[in-house]
N, C-alpha and C positions, 0 to 999 in steps of 0.2 A: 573366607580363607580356609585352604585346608588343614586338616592337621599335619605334624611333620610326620615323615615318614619316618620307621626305627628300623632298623637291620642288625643282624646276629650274625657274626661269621662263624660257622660249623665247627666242628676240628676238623673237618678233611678240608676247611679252606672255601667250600660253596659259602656263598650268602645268598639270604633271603629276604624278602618284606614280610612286615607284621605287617596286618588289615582287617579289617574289620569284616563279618560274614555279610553278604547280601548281596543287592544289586545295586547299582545307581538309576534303573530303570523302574519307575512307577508301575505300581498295579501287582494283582497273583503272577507268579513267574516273571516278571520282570513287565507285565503288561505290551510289550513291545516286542517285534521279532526282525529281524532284517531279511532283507530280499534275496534272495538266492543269486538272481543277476544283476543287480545292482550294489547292496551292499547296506542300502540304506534300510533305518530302524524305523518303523509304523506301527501303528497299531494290528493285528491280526485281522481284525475286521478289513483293514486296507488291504490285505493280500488273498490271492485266489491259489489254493493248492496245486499243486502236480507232482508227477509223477518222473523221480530220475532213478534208472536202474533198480527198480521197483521199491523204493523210496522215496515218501512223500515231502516233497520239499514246499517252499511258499515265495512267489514271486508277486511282484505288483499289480493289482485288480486291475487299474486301468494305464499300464506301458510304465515303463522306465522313463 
């Protein structure tokens, strides 16, 4: 079960969530990355780099 969530209203009237630092994803850096075209989370090892707009993205080793 989770914990509840707490919220602070501002004085300008924003609110926000408390939370805790981290990830929910296992491993260094979160162990997981998602696919550029799909969306879905994998391990790094499961994805093959490329190149968009001279920025190296990462999509699915073996197809969507």
């Amino acid at each position: 079960m989770k914990d509840e969530v707490k919220t602070k209203v501002r004085p300008d009237g924003l609110r926000y969530e408390s939370k805790s630092v981290g990830t929910d994803f296992p491993g260094p850096y979160g162990g997981t990355m998602s696919c550029f075209l799909c969306g879905q989370h994998m391990p790094r090892s499961r994805l093959a780099p490329f190149k968009v707009a001279g920025a190296q993205q990462f999509r699915c080793r073996n197809g969507c």
